[in-house]
Structure formats: C-alpha cells, structure tokens
PDB file of N, CA, C and O in Angstrom:
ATOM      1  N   UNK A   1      -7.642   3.317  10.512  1.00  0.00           N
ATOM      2  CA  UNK A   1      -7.439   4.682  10.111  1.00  0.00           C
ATOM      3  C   UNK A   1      -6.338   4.770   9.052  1.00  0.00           C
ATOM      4  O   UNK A   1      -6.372   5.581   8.126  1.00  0.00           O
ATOM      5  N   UNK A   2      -5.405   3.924   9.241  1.00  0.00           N
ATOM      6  CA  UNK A   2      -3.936   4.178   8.121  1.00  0.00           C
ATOM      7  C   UNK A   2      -4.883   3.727   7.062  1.00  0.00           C
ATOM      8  O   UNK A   2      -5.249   4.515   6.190  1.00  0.00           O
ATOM      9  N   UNK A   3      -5.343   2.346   7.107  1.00  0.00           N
ATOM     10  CA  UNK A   3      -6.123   1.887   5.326  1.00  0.00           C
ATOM     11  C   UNK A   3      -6.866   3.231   4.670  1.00  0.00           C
ATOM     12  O   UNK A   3      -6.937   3.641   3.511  1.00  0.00           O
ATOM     13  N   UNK A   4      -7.297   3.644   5.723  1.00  0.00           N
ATOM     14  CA  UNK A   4      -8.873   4.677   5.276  1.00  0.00           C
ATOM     15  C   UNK A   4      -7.853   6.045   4.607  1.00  0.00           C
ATOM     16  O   UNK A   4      -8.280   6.518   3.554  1.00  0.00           O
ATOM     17  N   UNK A   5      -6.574   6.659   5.174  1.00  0.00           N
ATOM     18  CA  UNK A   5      -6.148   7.956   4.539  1.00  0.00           C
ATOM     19  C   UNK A   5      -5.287   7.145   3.566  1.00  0.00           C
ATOM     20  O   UNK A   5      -5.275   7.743   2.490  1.00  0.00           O
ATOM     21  N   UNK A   6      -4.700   6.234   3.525  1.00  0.00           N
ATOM     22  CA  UNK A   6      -3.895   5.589   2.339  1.00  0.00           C
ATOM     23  C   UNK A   6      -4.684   5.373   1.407  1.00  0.00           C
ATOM     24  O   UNK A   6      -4.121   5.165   0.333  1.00  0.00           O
ATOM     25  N   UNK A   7      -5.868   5.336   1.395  1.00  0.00           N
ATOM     26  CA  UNK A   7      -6.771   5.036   0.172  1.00  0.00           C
ATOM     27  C   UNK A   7      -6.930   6.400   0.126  1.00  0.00           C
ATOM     28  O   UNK A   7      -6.592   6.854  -0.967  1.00  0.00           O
ATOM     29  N   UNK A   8      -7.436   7.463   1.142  1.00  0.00           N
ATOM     30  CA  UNK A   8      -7.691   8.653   0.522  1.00  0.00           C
ATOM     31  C   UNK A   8      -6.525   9.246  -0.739  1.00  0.00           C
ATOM     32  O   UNK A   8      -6.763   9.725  -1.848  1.00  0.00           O
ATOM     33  N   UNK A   9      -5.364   9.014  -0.125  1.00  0.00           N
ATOM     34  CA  UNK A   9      -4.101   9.552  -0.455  1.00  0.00           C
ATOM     35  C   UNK A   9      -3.559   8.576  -2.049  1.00  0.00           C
ATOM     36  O   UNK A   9      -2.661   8.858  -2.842  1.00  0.00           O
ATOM     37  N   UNK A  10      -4.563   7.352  -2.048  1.00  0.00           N
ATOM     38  CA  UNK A  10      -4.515   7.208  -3.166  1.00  0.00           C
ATOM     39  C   UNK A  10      -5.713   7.012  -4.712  1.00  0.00           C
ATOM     40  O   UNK A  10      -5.841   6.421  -5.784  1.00  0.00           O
ATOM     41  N   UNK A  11      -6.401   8.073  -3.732  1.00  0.00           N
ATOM     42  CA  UNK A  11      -7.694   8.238  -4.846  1.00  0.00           C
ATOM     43  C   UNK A  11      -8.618   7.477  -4.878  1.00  0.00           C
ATOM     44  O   UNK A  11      -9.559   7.611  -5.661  1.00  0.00           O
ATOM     45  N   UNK A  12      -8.478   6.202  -3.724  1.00  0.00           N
ATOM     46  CA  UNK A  12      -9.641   5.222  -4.210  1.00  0.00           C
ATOM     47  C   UNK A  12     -10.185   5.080  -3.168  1.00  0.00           C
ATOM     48  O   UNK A  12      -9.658   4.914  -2.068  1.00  0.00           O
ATOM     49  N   UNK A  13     -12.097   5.176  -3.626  1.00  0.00           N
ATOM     50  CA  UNK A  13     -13.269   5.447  -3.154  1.00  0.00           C
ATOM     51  C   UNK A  13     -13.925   3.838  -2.722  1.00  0.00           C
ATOM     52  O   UNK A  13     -14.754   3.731  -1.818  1.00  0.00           O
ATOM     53  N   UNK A  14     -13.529   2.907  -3.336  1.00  0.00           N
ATOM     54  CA  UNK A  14     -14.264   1.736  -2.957  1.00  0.00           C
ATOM     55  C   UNK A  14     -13.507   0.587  -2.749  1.00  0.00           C
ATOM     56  O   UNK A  14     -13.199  -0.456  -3.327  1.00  0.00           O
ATOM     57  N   UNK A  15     -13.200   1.579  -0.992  1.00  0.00           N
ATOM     58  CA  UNK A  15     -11.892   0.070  -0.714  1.00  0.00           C
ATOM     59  C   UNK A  15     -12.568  -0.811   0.212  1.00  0.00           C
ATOM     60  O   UNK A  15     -11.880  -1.730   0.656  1.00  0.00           O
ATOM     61  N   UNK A  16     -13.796  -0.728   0.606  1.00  0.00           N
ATOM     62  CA  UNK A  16     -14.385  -1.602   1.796  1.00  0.00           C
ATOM     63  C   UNK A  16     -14.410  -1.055   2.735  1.00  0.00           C
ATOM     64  O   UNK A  16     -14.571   0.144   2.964  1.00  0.00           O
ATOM     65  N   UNK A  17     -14.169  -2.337   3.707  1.00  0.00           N
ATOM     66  CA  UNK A  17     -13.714  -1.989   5.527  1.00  0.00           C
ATOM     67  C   UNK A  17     -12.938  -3.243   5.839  1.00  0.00           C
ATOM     68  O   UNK A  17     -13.079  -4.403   5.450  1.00  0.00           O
ATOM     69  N   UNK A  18     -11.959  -2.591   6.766  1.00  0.00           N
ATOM     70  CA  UNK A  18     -11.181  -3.087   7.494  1.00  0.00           C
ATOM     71  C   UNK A  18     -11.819  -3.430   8.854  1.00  0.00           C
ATOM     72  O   UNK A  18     -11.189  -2.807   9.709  1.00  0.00           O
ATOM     73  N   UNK A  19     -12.974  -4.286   9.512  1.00  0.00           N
ATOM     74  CA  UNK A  19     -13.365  -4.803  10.337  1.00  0.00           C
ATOM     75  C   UNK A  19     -13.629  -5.950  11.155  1.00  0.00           C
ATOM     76  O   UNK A  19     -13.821  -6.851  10.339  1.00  0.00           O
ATOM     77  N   UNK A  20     -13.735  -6.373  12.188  1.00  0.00           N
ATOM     78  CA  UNK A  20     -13.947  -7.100  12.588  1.00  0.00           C
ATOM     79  C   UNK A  20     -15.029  -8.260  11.524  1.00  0.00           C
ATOM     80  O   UNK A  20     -16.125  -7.715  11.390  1.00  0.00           O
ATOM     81  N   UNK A  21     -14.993  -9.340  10.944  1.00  0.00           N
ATOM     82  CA  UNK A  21     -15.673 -10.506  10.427  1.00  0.00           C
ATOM     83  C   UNK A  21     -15.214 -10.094   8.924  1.00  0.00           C
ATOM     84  O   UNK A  21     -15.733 -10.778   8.042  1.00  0.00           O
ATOM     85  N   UNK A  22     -14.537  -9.328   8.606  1.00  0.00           N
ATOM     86  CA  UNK A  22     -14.148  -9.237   6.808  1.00  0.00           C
ATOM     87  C   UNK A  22     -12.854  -9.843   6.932  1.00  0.00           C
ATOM     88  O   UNK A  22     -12.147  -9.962   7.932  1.00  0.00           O
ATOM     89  N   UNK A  23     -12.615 -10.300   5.443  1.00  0.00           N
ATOM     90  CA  UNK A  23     -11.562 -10.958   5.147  1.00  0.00           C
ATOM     91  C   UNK A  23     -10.795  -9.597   4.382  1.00  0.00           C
ATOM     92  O   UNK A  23     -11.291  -8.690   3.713  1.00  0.00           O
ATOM     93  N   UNK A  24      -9.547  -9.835   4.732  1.00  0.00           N
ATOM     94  CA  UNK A  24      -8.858  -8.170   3.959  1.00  0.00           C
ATOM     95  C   UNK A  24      -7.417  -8.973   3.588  1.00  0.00           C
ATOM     96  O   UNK A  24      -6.790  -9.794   4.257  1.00  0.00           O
ATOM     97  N   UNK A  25      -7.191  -8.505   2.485  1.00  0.00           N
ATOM     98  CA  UNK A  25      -5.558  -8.614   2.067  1.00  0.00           C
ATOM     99  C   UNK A  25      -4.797  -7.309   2.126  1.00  0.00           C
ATOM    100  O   UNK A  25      -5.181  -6.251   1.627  1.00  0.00           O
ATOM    101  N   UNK A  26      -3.927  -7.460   2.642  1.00  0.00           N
ATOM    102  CA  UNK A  26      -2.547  -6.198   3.018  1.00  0.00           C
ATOM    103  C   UNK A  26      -1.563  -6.299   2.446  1.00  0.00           C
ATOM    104  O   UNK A  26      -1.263  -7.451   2.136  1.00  0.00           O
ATOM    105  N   UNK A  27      -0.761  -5.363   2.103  1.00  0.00           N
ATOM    106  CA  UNK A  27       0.590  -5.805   1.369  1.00  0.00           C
ATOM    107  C   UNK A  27       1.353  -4.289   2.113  1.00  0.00           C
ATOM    108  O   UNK A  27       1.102  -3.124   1.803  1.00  0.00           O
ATOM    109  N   UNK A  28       2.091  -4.666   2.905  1.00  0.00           N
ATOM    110  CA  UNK A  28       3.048  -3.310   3.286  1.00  0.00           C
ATOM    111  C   UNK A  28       4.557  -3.261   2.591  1.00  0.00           C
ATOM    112  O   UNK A  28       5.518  -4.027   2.514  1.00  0.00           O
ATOM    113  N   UNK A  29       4.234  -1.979   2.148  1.00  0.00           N
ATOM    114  CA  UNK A  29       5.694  -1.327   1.262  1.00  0.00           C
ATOM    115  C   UNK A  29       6.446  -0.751   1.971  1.00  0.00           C
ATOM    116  O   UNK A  29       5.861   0.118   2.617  1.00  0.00           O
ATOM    117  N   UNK A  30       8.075  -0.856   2.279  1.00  0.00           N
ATOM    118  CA  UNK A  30       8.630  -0.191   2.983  1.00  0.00           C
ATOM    119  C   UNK A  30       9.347   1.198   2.282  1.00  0.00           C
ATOM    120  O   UNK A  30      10.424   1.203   1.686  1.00  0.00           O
ATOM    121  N   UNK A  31       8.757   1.972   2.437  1.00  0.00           N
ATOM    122  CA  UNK A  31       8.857   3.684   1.550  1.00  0.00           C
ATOM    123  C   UNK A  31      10.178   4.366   2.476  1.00  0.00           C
ATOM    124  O   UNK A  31      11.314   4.552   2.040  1.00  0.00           O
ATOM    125  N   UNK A  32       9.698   4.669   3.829  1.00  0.00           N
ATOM    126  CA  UNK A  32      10.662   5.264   4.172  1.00  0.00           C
ATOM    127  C   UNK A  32      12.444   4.478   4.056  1.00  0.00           C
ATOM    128  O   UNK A  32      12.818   3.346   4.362  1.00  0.00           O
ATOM    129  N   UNK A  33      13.014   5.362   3.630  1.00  0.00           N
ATOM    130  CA  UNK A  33      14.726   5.115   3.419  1.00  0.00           C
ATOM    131  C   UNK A  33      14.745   3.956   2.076  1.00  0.00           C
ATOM    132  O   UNK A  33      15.328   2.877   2.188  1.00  0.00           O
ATOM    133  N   UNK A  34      14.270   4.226   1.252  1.00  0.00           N
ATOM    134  CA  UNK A  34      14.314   3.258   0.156  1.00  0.00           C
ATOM    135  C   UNK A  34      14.571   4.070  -0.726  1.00  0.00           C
ATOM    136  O   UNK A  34      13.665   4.881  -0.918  1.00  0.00           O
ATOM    137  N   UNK A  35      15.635   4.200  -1.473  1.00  0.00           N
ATOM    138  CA  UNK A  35      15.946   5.383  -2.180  1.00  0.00           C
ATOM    139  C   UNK A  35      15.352   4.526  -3.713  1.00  0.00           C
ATOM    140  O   UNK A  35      16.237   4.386  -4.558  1.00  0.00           O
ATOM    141  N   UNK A  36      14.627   4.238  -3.908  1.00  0.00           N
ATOM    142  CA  UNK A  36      14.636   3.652  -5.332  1.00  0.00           C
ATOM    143  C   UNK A  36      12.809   4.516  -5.135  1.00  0.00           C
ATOM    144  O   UNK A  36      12.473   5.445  -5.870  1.00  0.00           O
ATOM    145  N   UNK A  37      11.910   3.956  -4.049  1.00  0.00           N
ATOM    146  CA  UNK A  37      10.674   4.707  -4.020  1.00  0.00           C
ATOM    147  C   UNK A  37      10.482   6.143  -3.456  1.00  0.00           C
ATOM    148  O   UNK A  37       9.536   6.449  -2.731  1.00  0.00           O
ATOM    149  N   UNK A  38      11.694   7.200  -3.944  1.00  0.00           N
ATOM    150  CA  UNK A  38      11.681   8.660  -3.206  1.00  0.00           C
ATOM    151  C   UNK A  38      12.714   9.662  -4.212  1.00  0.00           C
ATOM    152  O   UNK A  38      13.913   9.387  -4.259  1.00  0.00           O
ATOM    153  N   UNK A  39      12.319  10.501  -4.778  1.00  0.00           N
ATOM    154  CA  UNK A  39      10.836  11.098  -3.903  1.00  0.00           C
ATOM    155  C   UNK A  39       9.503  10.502  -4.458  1.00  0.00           C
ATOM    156  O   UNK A  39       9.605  10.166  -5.638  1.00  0.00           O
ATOM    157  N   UNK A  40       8.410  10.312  -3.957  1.00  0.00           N
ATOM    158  CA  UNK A  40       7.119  10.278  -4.152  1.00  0.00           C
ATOM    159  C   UNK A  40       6.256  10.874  -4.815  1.00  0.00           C
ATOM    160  O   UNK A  40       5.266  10.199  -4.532  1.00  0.00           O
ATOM    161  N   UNK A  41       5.905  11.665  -5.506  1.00  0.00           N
ATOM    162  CA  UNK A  41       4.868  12.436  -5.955  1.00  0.00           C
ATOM    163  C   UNK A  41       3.510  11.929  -6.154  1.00  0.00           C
ATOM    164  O   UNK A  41       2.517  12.321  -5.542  1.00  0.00           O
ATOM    165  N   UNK A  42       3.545  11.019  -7.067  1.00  0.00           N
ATOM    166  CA  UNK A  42       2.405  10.186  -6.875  1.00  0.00           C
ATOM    167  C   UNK A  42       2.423   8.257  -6.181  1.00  0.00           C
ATOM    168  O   UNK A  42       3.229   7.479  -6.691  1.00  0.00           O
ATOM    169  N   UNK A  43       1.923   7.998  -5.590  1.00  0.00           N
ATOM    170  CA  UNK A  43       2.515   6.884  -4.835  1.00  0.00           C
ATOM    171  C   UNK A  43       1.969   6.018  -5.718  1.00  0.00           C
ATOM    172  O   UNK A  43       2.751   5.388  -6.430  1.00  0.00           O
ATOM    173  N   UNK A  44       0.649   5.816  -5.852  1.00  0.00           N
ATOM    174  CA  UNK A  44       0.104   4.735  -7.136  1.00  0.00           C
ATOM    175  C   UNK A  44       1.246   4.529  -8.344  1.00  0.00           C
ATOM    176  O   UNK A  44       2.002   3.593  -8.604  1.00  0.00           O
ATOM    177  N   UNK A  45       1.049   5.668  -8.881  1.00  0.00           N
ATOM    178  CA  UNK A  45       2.444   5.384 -10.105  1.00  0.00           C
ATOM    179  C   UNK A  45       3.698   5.289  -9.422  1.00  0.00           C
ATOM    180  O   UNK A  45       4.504   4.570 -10.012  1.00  0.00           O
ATOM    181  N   UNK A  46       4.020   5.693  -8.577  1.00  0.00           N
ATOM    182  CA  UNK A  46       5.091   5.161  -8.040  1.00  0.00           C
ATOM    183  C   UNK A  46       5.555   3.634  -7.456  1.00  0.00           C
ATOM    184  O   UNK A  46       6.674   3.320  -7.048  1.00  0.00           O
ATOM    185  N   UNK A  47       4.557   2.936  -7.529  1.00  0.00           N
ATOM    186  CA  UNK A  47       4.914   1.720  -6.895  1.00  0.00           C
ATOM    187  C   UNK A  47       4.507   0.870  -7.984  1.00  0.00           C
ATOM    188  O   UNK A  47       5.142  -0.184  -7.965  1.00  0.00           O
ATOM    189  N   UNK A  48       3.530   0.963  -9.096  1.00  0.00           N
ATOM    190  CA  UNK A  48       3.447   0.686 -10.492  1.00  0.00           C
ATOM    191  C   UNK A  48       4.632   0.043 -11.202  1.00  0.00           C
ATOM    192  O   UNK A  48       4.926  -1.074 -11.628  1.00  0.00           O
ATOM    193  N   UNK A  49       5.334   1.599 -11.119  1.00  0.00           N
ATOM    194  CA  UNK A  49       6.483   1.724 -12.569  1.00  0.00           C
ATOM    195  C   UNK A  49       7.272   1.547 -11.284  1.00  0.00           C
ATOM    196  O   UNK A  49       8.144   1.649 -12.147  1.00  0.00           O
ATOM    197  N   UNK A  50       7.960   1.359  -9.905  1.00  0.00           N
ATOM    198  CA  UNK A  50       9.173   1.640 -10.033  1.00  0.00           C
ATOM    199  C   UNK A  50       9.466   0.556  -9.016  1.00  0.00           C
ATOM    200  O   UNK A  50      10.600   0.187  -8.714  1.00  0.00           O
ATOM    201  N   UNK A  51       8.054  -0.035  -8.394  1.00  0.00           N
ATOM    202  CA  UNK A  51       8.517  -1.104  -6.824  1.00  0.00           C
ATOM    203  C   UNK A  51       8.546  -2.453  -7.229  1.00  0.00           C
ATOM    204  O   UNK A  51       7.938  -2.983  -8.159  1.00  0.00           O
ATOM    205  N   UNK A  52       9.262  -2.897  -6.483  1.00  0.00           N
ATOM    206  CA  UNK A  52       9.689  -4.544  -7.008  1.00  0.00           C
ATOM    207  C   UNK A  52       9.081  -4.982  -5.773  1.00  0.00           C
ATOM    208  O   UNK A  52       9.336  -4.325  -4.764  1.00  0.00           O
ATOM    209  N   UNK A  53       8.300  -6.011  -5.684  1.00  0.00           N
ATOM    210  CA  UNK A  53       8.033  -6.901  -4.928  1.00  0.00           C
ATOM    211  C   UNK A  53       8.741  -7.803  -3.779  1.00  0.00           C
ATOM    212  O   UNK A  53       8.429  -8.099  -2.626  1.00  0.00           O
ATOM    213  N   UNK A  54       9.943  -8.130  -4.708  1.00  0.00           N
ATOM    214  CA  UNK A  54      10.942  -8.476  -4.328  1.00  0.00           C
ATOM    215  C   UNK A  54      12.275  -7.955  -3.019  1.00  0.00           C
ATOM    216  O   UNK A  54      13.060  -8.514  -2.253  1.00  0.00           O
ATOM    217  N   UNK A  55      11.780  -6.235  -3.491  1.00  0.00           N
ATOM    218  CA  UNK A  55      12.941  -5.862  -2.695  1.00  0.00           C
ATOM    219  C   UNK A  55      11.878  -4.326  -1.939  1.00  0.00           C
ATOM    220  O   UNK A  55      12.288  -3.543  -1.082  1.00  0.00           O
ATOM    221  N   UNK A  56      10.738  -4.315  -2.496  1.00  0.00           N
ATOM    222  CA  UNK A  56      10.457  -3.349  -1.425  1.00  0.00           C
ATOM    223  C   UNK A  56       9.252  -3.891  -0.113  1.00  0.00           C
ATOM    224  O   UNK A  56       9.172  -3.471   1.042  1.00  0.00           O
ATOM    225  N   UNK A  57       8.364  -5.016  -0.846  1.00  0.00           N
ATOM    226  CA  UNK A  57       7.465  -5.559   0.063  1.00  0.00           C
ATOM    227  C   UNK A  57       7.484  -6.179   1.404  1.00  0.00           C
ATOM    228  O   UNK A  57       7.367  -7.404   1.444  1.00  0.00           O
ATOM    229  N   UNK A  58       7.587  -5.661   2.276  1.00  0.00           N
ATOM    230  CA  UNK A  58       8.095  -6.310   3.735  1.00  0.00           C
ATOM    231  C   UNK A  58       6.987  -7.193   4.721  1.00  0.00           C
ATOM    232  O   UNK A  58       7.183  -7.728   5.812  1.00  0.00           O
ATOM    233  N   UNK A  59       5.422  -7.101   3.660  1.00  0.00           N
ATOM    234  CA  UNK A  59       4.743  -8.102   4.944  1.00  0.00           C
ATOM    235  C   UNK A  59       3.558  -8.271   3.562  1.00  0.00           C
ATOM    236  O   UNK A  59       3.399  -7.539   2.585  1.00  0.00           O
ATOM    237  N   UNK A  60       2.709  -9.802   4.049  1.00  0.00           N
ATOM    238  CA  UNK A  60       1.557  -9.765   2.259  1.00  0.00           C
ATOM    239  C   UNK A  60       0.704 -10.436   3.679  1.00  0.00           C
ATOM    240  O   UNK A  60       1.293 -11.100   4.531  1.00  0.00           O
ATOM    241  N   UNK A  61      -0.319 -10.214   3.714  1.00  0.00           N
ATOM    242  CA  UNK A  61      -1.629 -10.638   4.748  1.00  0.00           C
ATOM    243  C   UNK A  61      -2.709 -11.003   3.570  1.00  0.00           C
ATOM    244  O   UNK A  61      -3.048 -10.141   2.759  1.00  0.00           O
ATOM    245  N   UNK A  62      -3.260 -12.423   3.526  1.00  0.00           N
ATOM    246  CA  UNK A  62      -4.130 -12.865   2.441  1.00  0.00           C
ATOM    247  C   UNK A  62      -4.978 -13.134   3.691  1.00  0.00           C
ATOM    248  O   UNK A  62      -4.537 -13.551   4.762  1.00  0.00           O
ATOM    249  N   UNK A  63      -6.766 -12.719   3.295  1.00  0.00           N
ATOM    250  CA  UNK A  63      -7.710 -13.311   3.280  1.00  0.00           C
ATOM    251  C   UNK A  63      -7.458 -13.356   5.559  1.00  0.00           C
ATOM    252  O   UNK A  63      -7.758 -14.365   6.198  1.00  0.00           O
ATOM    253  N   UNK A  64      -6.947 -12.179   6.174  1.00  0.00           N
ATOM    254  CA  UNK A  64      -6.637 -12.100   7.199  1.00  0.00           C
ATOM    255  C   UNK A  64      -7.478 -11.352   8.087  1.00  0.00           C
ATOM    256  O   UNK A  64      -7.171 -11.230   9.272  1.00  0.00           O
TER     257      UNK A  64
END
C-alpha cells in the first residue's frame, strides 16, 4: 500500500507490483526531520535537485 500511494503521490502510473515472485528495488529516503528535504511541495523535484544519496538514503533493496 505505501509503494502504491507514493507512486500515486508521485504521478507515476507504471510502477508494477510489489508481490510475492517479482523482483523490486527500494530505496528509502529519510524525509521526516531532515531539514535540507522540507518543506516538500513537490517530492520528485525535491529529491532530484536537493537529496544526496549520501546523507539522506537510509536503506537501497536491489532485485529483493
């Protein structure tokens, strides 16, 4: 359910499924209390132009 409104919430229509026998890659951003990604308005461009990999990405799931 989080993949399915996070894609709603970011406009995109052809994200798959998250199911049992698919292979899926994840990448979780830590948004809340990160003053560099807030405020938000648009989250796509927001993590574009402003998130570092480095210092906001807290988990990467390949092919899981």
């Amino acid at each position: 359910m989080a993949i399915q409104v996070g894609a709603k919430m970011l406009r995109v229509d052809d994200l798959g499924a998250v199911d049992p026998g698919h292979l899926v890659d994840i990448t979780v951003v830590q948004v809340a209390g990160n003053h560099f990604l807030t405020p938000m308005y648009d989250p796509l461009e927001t993590l574009v132009y402003v998130g570092s990999g480095g210092r906001d990405v807290r988990l990467t799931i390949v092919d899981g």
